[in-house]
N, C-alpha and C positions, 0 to 999 in steps of 0.2 A: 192085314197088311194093306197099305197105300195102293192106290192103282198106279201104272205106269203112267211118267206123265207123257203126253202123245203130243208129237213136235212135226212139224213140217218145216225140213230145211230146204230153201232155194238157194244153190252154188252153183255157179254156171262153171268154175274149174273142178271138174268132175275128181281130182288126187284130192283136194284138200275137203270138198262134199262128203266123199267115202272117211277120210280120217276124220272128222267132225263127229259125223253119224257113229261109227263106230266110238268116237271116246265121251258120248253122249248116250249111248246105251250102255256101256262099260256102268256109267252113271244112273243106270235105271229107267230111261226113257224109249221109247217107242217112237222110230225116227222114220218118217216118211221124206226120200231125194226127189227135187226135180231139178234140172240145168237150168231150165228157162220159164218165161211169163207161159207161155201156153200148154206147159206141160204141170204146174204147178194149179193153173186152173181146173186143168182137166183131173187131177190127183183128187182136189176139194172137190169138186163134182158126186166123188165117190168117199168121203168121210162121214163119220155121223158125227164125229166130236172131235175136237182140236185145240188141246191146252195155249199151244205157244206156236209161234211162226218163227224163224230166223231167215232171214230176206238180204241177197247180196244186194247192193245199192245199183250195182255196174254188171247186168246179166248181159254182156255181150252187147245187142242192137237193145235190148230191152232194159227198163227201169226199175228196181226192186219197191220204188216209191210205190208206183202204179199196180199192187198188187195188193196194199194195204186194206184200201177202200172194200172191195169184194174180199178180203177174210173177213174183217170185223163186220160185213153186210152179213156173213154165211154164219160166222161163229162170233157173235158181241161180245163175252167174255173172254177172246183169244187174247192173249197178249201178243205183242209185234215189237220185235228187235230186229236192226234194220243195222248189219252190218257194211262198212266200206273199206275200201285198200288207204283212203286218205281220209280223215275227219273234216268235215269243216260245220264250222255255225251255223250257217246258211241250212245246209244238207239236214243237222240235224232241227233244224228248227220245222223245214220243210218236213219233215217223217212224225213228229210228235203233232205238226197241226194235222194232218192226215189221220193221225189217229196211233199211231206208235207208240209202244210201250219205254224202249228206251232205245238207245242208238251205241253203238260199237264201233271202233275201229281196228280194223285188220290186222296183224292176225288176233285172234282173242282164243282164247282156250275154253275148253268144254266148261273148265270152274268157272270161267270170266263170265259167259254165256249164261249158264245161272245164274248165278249173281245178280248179272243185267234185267234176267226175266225176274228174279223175285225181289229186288230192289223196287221200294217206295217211290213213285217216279215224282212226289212232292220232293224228295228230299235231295235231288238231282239236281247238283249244279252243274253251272255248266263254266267251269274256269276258262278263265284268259288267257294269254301266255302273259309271261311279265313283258316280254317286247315288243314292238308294233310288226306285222305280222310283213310276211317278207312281200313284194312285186308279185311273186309268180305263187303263192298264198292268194293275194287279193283277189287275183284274176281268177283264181281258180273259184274264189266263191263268190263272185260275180256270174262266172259262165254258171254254176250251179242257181245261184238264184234266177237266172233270167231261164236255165231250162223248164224250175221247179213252176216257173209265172205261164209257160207257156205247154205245161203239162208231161214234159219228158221230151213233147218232140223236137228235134237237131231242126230241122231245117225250119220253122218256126224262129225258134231261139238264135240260128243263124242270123236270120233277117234283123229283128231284134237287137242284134250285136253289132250288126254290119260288118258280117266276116261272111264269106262263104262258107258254106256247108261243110265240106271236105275238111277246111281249116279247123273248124269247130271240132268234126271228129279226130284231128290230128291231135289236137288241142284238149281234148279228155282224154285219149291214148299216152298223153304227156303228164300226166296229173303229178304234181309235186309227192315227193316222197316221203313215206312215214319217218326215213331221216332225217331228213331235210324238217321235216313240221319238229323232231325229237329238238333237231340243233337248233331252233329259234326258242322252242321251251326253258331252254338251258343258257341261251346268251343273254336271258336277264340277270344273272347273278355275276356280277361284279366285284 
């Protein structure tokens, strides 16, 4: 028999971490939790081997981008899926130069999750919607590419923007909705 495959998931909402972990070992795999960037370091610290990473984009104050670098330093073979509560281009373009295996948007299920990790990341497109992407769409992968240029950090990326800091954090706590991105999917079809 196969070995278990051994996953390190980082979910900073500790309900949906726990359900994850649990319907990912249901599936056969060996799930190691962390909430955050620096307890997910400290996890790899003490691995020897690590199939696959699942990475929240949005860990609170921290950036699930920013943890890529150090697995794939620690473990080169790792695969990196790099979930978020909103998709954008940007975000995912940002995680696959970094080194990501493939990119997710929230919620995804333990199948989906597979999938993503054993999916050809050649044969990975990346579709369009049919319609031009909404106002508060654009801006949002604006702020994402201006944080991704200036490494994760807000206050950085504020300056950059020419918003204040607080705005900016207001302004990612605002992030357009997985419905809102569903209903512009669908208001190309006429």
């Amino acid at each position: 028999m196969n070995n278990p495959l051994r996953l390190l998931l980082v979910e900073d909402d500790e309900l949906l971490a726990e359900q994850t972990a649990r319907a990912l070992g249901y599936r056969g795999a060996t799930v190691q939790v962390a909430h955050d960037a620096a307890s997910a370091l400290a996890l790899l610290q003490q691995m020897e081997t690590l199939d696959a990473a699942i990475l929240d984009q949005n860990l609170g104050e921290d950036n699930g981008l920013d943890l890529i670098s150090p697995i794939r330093e620690q473990f080169p073979p790792c695969k990196v899926l790099l979930l978020t509560g909103y998709g954008s281009i940007a975000a995912a373009v940002a995680a696959t130069h970094r080194g990501a295996h493939n990119y997710l948007t929230k919620p995804a299920s333990a199948d989906e999750i597979l999938d993503a990790l054993n999916a050809d990341p050649a044969s990975l497109g990346s579709p369009l919607p049919a319609t031009p992407p909404s106002l508060q769409r654009l801006e949002w992968e604006h702020i994402q590419r201006t944080l991704d240029a200036h490494d994760g950090n807000i206050s950085r990326a504020a300056d950059a923007l020419g918003i204040h800091r607080r705005t900016l954090q207001r302004r990612l706590k605002k992030r357009p909705s997985a419905s809102e991105y569903q209903r512009e999917k669908g208001s190309g079809k006429d």
